[in-house]
Backbone as JSON, one array per atom type, in Angstrom:
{
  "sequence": "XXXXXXXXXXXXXXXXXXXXXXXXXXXXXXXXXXXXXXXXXXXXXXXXXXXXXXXXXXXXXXXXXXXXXXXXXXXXXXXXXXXXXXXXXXXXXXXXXXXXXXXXXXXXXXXXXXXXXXXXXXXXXXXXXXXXXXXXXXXXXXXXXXXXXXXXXXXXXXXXXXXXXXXXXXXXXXXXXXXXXXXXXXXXXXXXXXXXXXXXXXXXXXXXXXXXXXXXXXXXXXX",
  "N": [[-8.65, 16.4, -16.51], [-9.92, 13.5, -15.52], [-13.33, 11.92, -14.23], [-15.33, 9.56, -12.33], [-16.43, 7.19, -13.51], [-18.4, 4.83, -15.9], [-17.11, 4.29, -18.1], [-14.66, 5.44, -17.86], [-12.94, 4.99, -15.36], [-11.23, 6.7, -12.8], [-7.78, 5.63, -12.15], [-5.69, 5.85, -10.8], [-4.28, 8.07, -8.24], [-5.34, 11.72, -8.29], [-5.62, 14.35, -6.97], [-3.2, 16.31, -5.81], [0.22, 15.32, -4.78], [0.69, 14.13, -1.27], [-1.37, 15.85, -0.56], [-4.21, 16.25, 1.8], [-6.24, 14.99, 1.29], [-8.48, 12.95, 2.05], [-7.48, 12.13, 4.59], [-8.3, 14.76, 5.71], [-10.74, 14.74, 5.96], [-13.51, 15.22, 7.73], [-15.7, 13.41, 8.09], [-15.05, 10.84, 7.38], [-12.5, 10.29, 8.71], [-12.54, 11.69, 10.76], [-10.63, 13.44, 11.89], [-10.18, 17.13, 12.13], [-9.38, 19.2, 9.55], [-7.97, 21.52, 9.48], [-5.99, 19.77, 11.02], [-4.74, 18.04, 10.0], [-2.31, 16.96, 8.07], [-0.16, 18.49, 5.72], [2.13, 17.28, 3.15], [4.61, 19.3, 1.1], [6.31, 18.26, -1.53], [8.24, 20.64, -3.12], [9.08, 21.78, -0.54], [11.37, 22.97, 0.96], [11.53, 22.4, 4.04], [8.58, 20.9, 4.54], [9.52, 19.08, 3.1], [11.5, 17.98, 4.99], [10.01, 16.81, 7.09], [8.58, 15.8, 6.38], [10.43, 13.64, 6.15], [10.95, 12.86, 8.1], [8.43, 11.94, 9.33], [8.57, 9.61, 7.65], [10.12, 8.03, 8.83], [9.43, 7.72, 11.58], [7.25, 6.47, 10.49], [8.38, 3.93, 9.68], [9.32, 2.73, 11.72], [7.23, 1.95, 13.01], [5.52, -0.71, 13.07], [3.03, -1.3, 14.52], [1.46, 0.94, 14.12], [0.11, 0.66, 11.87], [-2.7, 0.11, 12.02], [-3.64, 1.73, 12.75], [-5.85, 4.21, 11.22], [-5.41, 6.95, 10.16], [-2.8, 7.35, 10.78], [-1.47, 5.75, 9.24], [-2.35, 6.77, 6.95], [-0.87, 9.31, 6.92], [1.89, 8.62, 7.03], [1.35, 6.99, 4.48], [1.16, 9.47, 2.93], [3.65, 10.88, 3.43], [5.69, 9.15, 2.46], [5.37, 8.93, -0.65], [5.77, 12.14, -0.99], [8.0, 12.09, -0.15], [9.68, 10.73, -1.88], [8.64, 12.08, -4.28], [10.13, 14.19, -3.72], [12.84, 13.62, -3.4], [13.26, 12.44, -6.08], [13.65, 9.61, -6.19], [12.95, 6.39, -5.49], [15.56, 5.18, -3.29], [17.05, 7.19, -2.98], [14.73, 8.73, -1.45], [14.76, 6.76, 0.66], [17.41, 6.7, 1.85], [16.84, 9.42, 2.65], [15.42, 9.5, 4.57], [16.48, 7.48, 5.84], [16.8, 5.51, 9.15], [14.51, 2.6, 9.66], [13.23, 2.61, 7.51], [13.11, 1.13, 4.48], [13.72, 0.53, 0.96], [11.73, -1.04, -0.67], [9.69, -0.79, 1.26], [9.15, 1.82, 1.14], [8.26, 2.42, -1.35], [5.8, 0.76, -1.32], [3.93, 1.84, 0.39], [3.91, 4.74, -1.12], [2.67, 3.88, -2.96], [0.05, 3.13, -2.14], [-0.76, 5.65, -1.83], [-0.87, 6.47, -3.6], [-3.16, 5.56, -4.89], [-6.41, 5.5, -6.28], [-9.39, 7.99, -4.98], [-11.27, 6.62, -4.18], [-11.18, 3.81, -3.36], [-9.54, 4.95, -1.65], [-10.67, 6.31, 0.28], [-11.94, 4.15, 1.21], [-10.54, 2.98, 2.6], [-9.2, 4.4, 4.89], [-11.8, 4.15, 6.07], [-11.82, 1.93, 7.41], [-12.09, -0.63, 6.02], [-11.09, -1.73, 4.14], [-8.6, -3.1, 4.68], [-4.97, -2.1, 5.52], [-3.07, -3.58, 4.82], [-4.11, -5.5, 2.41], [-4.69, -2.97, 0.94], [-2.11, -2.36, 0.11], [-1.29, -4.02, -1.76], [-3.72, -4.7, -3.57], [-2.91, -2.28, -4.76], [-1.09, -2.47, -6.01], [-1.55, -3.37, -8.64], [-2.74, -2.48, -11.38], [-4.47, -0.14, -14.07], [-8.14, -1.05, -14.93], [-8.66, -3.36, -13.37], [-7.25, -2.55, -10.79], [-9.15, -1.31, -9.37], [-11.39, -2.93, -9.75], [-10.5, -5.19, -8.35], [-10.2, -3.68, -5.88], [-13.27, -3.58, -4.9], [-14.34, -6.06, -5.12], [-13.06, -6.89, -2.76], [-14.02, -5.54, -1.01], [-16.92, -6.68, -1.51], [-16.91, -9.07, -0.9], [-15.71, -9.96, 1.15], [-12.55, -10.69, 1.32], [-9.5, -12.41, 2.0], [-6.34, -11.02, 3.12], [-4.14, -12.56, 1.77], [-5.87, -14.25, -0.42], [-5.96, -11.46, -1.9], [-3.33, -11.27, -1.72], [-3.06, -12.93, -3.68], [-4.69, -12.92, -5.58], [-3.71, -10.4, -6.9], [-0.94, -10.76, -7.85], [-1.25, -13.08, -9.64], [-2.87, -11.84, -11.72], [-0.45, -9.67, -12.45], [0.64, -11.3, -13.72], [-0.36, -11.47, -15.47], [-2.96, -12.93, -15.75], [-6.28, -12.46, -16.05], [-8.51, -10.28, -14.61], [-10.96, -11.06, -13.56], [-10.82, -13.16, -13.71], [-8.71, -14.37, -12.22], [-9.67, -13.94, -9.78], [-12.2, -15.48, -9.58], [-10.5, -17.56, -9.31], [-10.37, -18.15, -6.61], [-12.73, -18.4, -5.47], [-14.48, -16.2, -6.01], [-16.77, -14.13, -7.66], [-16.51, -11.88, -9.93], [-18.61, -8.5, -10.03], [-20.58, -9.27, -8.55], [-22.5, -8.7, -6.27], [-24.19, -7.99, -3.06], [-27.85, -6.59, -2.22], [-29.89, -4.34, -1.11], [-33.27, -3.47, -0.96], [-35.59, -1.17, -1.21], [-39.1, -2.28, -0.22], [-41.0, -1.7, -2.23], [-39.65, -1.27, -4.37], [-38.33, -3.25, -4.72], [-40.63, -5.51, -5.07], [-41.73, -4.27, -7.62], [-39.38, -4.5, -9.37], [-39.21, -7.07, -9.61], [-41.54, -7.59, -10.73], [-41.66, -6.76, -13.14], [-39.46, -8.15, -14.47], [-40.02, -10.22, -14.34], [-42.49, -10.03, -16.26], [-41.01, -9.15, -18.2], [-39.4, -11.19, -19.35], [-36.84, -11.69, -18.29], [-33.64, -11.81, -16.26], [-33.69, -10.29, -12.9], [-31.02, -8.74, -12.36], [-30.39, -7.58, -15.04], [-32.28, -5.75, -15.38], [-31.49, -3.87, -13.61], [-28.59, -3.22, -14.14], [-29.08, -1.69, -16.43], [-30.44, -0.27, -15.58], [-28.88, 1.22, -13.97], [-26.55, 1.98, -16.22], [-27.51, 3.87, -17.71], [-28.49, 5.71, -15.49], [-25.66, 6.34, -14.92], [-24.62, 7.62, -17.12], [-25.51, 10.11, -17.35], [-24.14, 11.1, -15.77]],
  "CA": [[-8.8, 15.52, -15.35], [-11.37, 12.5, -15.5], [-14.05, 11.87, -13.4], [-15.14, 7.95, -11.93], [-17.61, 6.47, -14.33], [-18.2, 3.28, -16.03], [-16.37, 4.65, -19.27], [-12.98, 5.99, -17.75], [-13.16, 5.81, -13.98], [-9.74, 7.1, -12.7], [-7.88, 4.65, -11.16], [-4.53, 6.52, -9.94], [-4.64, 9.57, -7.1], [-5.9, 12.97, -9.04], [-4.92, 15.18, -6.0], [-1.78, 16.59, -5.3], [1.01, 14.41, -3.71], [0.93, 15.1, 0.36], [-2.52, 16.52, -0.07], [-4.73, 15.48, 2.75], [-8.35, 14.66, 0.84], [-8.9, 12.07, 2.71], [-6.98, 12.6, 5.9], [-8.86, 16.2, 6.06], [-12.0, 14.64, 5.53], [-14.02, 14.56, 9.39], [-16.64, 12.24, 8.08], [-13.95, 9.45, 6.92], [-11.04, 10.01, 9.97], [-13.12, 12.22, 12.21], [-9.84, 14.4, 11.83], [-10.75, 18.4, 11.15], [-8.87, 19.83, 7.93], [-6.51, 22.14, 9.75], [-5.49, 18.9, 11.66], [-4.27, 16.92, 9.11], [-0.48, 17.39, 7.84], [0.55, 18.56, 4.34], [3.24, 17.35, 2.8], [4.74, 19.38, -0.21], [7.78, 17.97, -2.22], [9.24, 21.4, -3.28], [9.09, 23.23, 0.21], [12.15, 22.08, 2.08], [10.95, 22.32, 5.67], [7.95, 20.14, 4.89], [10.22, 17.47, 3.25], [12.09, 16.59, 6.18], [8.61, 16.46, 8.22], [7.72, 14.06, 5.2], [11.4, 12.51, 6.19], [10.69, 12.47, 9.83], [7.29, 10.92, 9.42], [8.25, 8.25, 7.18], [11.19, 7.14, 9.68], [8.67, 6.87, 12.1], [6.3, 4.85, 9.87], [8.9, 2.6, 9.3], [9.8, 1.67, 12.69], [6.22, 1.6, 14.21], [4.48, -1.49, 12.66], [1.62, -1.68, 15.05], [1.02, 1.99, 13.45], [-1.0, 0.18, 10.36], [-4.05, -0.05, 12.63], [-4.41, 3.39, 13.13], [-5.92, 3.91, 9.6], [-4.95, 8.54, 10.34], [-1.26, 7.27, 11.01], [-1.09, 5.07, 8.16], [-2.46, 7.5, 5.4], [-0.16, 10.49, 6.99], [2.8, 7.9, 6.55], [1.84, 7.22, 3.16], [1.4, 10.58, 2.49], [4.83, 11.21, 3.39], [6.62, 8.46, 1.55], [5.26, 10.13, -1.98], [6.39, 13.21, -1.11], [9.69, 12.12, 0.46], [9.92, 10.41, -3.12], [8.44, 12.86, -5.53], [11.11, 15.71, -3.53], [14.38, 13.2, -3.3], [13.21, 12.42, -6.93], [13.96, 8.34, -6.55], [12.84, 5.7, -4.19], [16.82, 5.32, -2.76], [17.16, 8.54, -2.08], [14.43, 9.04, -0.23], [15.19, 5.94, 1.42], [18.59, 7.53, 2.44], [16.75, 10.89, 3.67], [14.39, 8.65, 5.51], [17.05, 6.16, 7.34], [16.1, 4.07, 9.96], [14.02, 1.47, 9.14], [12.49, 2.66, 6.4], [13.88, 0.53, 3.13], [13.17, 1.14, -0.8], [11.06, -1.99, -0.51], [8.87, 0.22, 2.35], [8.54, 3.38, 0.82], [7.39, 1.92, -2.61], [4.92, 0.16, -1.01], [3.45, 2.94, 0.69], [3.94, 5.86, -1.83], [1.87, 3.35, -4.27], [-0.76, 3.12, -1.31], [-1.12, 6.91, -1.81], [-1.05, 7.2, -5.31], [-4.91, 4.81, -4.93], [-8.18, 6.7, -6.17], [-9.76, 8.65, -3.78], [-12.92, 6.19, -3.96], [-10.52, 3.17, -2.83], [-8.57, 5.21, -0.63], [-11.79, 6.58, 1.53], [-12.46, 2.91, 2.07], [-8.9, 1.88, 3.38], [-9.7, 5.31, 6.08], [-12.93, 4.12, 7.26], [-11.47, 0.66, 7.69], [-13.18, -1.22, 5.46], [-9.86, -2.0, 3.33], [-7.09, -3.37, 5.42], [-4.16, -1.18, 4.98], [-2.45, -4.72, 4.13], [-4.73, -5.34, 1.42], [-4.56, -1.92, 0.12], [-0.9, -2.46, -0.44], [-1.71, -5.55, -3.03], [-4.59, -3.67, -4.67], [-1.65, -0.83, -4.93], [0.36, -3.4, -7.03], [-2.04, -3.65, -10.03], [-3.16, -1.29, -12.37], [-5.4, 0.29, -14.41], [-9.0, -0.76, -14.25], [-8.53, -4.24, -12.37], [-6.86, -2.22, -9.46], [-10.64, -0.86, -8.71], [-12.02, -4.25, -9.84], [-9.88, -5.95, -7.09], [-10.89, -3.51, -4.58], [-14.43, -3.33, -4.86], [-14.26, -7.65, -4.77], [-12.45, -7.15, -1.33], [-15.67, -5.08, 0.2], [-18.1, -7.2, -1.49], [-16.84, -10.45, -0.55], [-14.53, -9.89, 2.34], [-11.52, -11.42, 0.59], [-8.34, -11.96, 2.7], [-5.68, -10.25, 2.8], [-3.91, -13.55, 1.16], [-6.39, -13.85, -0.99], [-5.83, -10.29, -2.32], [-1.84, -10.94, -2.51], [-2.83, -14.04, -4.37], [-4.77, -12.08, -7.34], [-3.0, -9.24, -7.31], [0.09, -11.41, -8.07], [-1.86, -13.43, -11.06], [-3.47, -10.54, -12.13], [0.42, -9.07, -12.97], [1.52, -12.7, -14.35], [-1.24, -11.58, -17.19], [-4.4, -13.53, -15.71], [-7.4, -11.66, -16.29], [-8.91, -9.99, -12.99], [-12.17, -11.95, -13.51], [-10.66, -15.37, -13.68], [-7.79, -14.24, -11.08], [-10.93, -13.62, -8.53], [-12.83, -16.38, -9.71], [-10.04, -18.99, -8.85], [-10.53, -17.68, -5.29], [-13.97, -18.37, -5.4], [-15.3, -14.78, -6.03], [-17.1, -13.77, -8.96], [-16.49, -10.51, -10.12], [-19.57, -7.97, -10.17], [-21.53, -9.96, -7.55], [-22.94, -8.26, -4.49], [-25.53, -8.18, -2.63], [-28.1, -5.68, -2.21], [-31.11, -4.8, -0.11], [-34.21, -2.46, -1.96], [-36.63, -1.21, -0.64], [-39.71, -3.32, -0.89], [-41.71, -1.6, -3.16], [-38.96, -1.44, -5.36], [-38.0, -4.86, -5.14], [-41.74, -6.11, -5.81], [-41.76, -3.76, -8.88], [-38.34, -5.1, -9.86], [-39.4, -8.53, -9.86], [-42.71, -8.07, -11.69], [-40.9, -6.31, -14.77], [-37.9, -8.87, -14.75], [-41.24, -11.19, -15.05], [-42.96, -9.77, -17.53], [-40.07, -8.32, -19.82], [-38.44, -12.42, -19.07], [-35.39, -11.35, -18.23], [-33.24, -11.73, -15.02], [-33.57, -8.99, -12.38], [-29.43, -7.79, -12.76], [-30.15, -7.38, -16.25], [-32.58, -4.36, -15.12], [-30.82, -3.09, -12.89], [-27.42, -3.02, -15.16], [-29.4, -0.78, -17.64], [-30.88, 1.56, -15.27], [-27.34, 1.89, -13.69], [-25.64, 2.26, -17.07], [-28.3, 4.82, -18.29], [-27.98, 6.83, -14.54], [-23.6, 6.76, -14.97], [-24.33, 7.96, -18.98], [-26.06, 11.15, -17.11], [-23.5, 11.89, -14.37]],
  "C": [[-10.08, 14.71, -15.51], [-11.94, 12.62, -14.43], [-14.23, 9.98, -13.28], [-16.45, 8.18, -12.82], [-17.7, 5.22, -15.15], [-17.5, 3.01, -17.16], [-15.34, 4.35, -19.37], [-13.05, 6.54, -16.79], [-11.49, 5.9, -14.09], [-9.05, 6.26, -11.83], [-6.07, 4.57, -10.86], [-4.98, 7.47, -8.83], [-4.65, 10.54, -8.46], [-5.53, 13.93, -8.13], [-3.35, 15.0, -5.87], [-0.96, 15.54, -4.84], [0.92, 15.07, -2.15], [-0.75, 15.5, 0.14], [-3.53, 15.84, 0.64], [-6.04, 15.45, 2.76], [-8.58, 14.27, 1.84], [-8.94, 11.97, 4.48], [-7.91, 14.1, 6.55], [-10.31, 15.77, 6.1], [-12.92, 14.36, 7.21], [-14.71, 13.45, 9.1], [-15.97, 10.89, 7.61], [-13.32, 9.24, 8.08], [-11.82, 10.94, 11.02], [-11.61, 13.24, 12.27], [-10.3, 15.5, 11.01], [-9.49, 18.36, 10.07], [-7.67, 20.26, 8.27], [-5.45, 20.78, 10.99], [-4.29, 17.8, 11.07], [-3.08, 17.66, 8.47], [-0.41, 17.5, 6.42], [1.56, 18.28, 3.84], [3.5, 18.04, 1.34], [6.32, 19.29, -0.75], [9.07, 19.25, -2.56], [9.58, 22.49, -2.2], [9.88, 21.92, 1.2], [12.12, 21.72, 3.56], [9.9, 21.41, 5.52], [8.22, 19.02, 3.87], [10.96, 17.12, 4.29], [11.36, 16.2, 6.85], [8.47, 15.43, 7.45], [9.33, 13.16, 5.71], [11.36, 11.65, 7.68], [9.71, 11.31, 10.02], [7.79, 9.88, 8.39], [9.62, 7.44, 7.94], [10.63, 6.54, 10.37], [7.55, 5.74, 12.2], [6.78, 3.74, 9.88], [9.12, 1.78, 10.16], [8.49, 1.58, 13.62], [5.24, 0.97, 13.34], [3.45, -1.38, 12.87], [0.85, -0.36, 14.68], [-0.31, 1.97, 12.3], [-2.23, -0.18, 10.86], [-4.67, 1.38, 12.81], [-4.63, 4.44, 11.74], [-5.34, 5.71, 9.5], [-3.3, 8.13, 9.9], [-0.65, 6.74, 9.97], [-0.94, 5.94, 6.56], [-1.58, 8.6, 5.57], [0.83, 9.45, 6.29], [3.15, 7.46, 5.16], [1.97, 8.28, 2.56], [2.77, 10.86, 2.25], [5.89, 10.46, 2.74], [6.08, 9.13, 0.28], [5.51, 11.26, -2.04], [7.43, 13.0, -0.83], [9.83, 12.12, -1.22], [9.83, 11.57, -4.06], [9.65, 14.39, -4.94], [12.51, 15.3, -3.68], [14.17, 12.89, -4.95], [13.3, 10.88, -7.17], [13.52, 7.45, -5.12], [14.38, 5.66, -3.11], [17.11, 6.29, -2.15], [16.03, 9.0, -1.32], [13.99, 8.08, 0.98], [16.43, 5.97, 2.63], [18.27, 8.69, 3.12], [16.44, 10.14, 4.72], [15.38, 8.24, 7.11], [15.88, 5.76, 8.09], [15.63, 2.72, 9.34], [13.51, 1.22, 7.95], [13.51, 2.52, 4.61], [12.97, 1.28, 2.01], [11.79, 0.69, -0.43], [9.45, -0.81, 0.37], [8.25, 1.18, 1.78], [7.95, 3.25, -0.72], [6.25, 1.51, -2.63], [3.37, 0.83, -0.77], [2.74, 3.93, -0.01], [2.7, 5.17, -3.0], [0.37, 3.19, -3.56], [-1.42, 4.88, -1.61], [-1.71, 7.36, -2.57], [-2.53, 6.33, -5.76], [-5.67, 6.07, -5.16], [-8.35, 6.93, -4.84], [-10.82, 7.65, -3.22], [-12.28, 4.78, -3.22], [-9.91, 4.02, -1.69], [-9.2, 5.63, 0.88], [-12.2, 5.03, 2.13], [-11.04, 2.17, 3.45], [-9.05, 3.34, 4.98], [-10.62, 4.53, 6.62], [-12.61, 2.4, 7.31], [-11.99, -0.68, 7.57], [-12.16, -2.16, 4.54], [-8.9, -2.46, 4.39], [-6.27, -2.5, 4.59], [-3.32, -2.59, 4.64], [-2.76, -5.05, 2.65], [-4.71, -4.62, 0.49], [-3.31, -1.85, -0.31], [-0.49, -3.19, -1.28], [-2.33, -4.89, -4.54], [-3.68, -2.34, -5.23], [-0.85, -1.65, -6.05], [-0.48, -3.46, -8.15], [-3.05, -2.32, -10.21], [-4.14, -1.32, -13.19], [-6.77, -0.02, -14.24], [-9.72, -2.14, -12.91], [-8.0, -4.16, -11.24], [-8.47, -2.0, -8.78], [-11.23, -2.19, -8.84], [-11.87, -5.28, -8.73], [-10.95, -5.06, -5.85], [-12.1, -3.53, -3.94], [-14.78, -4.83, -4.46], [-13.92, -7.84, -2.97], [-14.03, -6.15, -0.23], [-16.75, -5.64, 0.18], [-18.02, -8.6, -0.97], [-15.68, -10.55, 0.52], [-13.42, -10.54, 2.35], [-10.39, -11.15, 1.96], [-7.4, -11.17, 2.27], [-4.7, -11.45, 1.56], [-4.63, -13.8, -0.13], [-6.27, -12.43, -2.35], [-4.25, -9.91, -3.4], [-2.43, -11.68, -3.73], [-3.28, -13.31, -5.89], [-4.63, -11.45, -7.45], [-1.54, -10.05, -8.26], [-0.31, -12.01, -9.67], [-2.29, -12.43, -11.78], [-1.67, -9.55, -13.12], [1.34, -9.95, -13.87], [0.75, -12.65, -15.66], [-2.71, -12.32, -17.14], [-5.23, -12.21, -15.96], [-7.88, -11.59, -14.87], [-10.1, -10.97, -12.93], [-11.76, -13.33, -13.35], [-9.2, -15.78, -12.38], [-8.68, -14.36, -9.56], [-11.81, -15.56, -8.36], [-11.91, -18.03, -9.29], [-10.08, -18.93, -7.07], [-12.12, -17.7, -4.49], [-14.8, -17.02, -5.69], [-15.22, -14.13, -7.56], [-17.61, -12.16, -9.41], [-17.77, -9.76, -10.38], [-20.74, -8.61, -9.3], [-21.89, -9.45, -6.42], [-24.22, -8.06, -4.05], [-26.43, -6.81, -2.15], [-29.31, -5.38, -1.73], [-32.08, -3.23, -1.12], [-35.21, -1.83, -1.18], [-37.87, -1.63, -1.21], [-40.62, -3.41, -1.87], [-40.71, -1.55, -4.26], [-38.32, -2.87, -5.53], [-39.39, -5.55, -5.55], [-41.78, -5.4, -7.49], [-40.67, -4.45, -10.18], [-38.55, -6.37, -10.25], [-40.8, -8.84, -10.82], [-42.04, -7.62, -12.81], [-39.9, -7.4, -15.21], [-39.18, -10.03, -15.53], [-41.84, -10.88, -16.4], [-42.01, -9.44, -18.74], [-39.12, -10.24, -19.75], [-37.2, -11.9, -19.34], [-34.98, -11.39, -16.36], [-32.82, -10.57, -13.76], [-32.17, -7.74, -12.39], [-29.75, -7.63, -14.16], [-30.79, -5.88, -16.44], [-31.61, -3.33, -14.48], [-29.62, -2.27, -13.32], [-28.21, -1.63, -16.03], [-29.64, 0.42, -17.26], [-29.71, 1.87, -14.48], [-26.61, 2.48, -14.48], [-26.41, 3.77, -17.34], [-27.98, 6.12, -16.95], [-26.81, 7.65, -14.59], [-23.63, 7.29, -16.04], [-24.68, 9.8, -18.24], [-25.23, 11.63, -16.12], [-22.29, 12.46, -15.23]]
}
């Protein structure tokens, strides 16, 4: 199992399907541990709860505000899936409202890192958004999302280079036609470390991100 680093961060889910990291977490959802719902694919009583809850995901839109309701919901579409074994079929356990289209959407919402997925909880991510950033892979899925907290990208926006981004653009030049330049954010120091920062960048002539980069890379080489 990997860990997040600047090497070979992980940039699928690493937990269980149904398991409720995030959801269990008080300091993210303010929901305790034993509060939060498990879903597990091979225990038939808590797939139809996973079938129940993703009927009712499907037919309660205004649900995607309530960032608890949203991550149970996806929870439960990846387990409906990973227990019916196919999106269709557990489209068919599901019924109601809840299409392929739906539960793909979702289940791929689930299957996000934990380090993306704590942001789409504390509502920092639109759960719209997070369903874009869900569409692209490996390490330009995190690249996207991290763009959407530093530069408050729309949700439009988000479809738009997620979409290029799978047509084969490069995430950097997919961002950048959107105005937003990948690795850019802003950052506050404290001020003895920002005077220090700025006399070394001086004296060593070099531009202050160029420090900073090194003693970041050198910190992530040690974690």
């Amino acid at each position: 199992m990997s860990h997040e680093g600047p090497g070979d961060p992980p940039t699928d889910r690493e937990s269980p399907v149904g398991a409720p990291v995030i959801r269990g977490d008080p300091s993210v959802t303010g929901q305790r541990p034993e509060e939060a719902v498990e879903f597990d694919p091979d225990d038939p009583e808590s797939l139809e709860t996973a079938a129940e809850t993703v009927r009712q995901f499907a037919s309660d839109a205004a649900g995607e505000a309530d960032t608890v309701f949203m991550l149970r919901g996806a929870a439960a579409c990846a387990a409906l899936v990973r227990g019916e074994g196919s999106y269709k079929a557990a489209a068919e356990r599901a019924g109601g409202e809840a299409t392929v289209a739906f539960i793909r959407k979702w289940s791929r919402v689930h299957d996000l890192p934990r380090s993306i997925r704590k942001h789409v909880a504390m509502g920092e991510i639109a759960p719209t958004a997070a369903k874009h950033i869900a569409r692209v892979a490996g390490a330009a899925r995190l690249q996207l999302a991290w763009a959407v907290l530093d530069h408050d990208m729309t949700v439009r926006q988000v479809r738009s280079v997620a979409s290029d981004v799978n047509d084969g653009t490069p995430v950097d030049e997919a961002l950048a036609a959107e105005g937003v330049t990948l690795g850019e954010l802003t950052m506050e120091l404290p001020p003895e470390v920002y005077r220090e920062l700025r006399r070394r960048a001086a004296l060593e002539d070099v531009e202050p991100d160029e420090i900073v980069a090194t003693a970041l890379e050198r910190r992530f080489r040690q974690d």
